[in-house]
N, C-alpha and C positions, 0 to 999 in steps of 0.2 A: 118541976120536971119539964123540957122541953117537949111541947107539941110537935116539933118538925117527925116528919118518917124516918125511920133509921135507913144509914147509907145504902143497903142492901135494896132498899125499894124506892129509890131512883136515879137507881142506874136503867140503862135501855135494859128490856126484855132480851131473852138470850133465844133465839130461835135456833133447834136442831134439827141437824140435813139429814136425813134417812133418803137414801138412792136407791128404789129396787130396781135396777135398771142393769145388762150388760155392759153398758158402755159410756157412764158418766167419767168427766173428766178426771177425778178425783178418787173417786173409789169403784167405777163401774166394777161389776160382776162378783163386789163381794157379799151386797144386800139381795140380789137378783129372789133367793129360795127365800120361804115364807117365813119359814123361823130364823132365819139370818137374818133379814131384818126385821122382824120383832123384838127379835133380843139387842139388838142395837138400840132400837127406841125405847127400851124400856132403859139401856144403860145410858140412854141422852137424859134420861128423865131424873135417874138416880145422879149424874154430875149436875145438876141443877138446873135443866130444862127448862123454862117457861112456857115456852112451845115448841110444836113438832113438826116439822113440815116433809109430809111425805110425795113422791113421783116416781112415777114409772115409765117417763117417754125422757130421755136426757136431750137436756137443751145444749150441747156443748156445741162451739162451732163444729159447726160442718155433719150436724149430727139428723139423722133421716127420720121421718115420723113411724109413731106406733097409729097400731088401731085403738080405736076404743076401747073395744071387745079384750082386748091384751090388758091397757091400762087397768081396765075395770076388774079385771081378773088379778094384776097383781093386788091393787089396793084396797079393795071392798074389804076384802080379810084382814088385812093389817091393821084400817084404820077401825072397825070392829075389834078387834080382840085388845086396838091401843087403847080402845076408849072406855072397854070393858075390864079394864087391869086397872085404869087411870080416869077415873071418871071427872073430874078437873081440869085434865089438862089440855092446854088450845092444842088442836089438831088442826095443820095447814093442808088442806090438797094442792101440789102444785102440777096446774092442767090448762091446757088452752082450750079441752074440748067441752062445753058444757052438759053432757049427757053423763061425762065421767067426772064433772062435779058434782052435778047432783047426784048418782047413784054413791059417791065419797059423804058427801053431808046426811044422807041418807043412813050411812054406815056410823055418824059419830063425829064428821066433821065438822069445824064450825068458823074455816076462814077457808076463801078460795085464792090461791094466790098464782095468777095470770101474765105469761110473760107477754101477753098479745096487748093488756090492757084490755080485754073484753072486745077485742077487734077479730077475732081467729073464724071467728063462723056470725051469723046473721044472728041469731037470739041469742048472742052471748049476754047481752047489756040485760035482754029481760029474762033470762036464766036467772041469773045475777040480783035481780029486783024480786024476785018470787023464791028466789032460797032465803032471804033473806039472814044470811051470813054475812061475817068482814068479808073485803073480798080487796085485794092488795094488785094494784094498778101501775104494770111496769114500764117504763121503757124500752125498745128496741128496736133498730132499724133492721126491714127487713126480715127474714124468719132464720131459725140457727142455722140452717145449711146455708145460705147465705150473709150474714151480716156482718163478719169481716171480711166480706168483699169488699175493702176500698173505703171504709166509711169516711165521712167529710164533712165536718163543720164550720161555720162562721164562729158560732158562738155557744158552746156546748153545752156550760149549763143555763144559758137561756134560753135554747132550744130545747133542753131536756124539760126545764121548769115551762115552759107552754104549751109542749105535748101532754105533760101530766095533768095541768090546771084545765085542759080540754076533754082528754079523756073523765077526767073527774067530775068534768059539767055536765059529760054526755051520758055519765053511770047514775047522776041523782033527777038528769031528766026524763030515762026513763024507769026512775021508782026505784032505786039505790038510794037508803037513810044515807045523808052526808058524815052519819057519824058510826058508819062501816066502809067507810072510804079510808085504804091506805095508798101509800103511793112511794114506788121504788127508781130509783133512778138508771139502775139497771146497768152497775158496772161491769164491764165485759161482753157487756150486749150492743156488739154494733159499734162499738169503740177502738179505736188505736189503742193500743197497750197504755201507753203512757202520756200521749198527746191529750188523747179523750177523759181516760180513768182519772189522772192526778189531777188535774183542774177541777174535776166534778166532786172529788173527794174536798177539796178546798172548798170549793161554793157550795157544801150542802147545808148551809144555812141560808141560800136561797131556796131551796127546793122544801127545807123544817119552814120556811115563810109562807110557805102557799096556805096553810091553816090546816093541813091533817096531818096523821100520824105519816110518820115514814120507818121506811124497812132498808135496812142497808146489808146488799148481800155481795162482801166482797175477798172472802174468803177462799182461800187458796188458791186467787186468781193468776192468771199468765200474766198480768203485769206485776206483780209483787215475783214470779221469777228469773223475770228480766234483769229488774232491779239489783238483784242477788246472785249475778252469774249462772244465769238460767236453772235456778234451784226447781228441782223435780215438783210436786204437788205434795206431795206429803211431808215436803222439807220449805216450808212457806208460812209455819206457825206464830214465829215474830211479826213476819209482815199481815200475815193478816190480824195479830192483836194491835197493832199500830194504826189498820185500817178501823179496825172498832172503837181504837179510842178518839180516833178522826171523830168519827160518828158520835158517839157520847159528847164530844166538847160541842158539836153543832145542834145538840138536840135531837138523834134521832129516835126513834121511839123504839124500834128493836132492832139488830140485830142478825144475819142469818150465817150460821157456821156450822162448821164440820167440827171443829175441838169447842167443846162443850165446858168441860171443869177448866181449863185454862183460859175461856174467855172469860166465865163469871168471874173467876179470880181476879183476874185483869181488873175487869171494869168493876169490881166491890172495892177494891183496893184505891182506883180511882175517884170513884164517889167517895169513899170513906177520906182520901186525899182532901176535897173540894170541900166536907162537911167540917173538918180541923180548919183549916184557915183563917187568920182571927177578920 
């Protein structure tokens, strides 16, 4: 009998998007109430979930900060009762503020995933070192309300790959294990639709080189409905299983989506593809 792992377990991790939020790009104001999004993340869990990544302030362009105090209030409960229906399964908080990370890890969390890269406040880096969770280290220029102002590169994913290999020096220098280091490239964050996003989509076997996990979140993105005659958000399913399989062929290590049973599908199908091969 072959030793190797069956196809199912190495394909990328399937990370699902839970929105409690009014106004994300993608599903604002359907997760908003408590039990609406619980019972979503319980049904990210049942299409085959690996993990869960929950938020309550939406990063979309142009999109305005929450308080803490909000945050904290939608998520404490969710990521509790996820964690207590689901005792296994990774729970992502996705937060720039470290007060509403930790009171999320506190609740059951066990990865913090940061669009500032641990730059949004002064003790993010040692938050971060003292929760001692994964903690997934993004790219983006700028902050959502501003970062499709105009953005501009020389050389995008070498600019993205030495933002991330710095922010990742500066998380293990102050007391960040290097093997809770992930690192996102942060398509849509700060990028041209398609000048920015498709090149970085192509070179992210530069950014799987730098040595840590990476997380690929490019789902349901405004450049996949550019591409497709400005297809609405919820009509962007193809393009983003095409963006996932980008990511699987360059090695990334998870992941992050809105259609759950249709990516695993994809990428098991994939792997199981790449394991036949003679």
């Amino acid at each position: 009998m072959s030793s190797e792992p069956p196809p199912s377990m190495r394909r990328p991790r399937v990370m699902g998007i839970v929105n409690a939020t009014p106004d994300s790009f993608s599903d604002g104001g359907r997760f908003l109430a408590p039990e609406a999004a619980l019972g979503h993340a319980r049904r990210l869990v049942a299409e085959g979930a690996d993990m869960v990544d929950v938020g309550a302030e939406s990063t979309r362009p142009g999109a305005g900060p929450v308080s803490a105090a909000v945050e904290i209030g939608r998520l404490v409960p969710l990521v509790a009762a996820l964690r207590a229906g689901h005792p296994a399964v990774a729970i992502s908080v996705d937060t720039m503020k470290p007060d509403v990370a930790r009171a999320a890890v506190a609740a059951g969390a066990t990865m913090w995933n940061d669009v500032t890269a641990l730059r949004h406040a002064p003790h993010s880096l040692e938050t971060a070192a003292a929760l001692g969770c994964d903690v997934v280290l993004m790219h983006m220029r700028g902050e959502p309300r501003t970062m499709q102002a105009a953005p501009d590169y020389d050389d995008v994913v070498g600019e993205v790959a030495a933002f991330l290999a710095e922010r990742a020096e500066a998380a293990m220098a102050a007391g960040v294990a290097r093997g809770r280091i992930w690192l996102d490239p942060g398509i849509g964050f700060g990028k041209h639709m398609t000048r920015h996003n498709l090149p970085l989509l192509a070179g992210l076997d530069r950014i799987v080189g730098l040595g840590f996990p990476v997380l690929l979140g490019a789902s349901r993105k405004a450049f996949i409905g550019r591409l497709s005659g400005d297809a609405p958000a919820d009509r962007r399913l193809g393009g983003s299983i095409a963006a996932a399989l980008a990511g699987a062929a360059a090695g990334v290590a998870a992941v992050r989506v809105h259609d759950v049973f249709e990516t695993v599908q994809a990428l098991t199908l994939d792997a199981a593809i790449r394991h036949a091969a003679p």
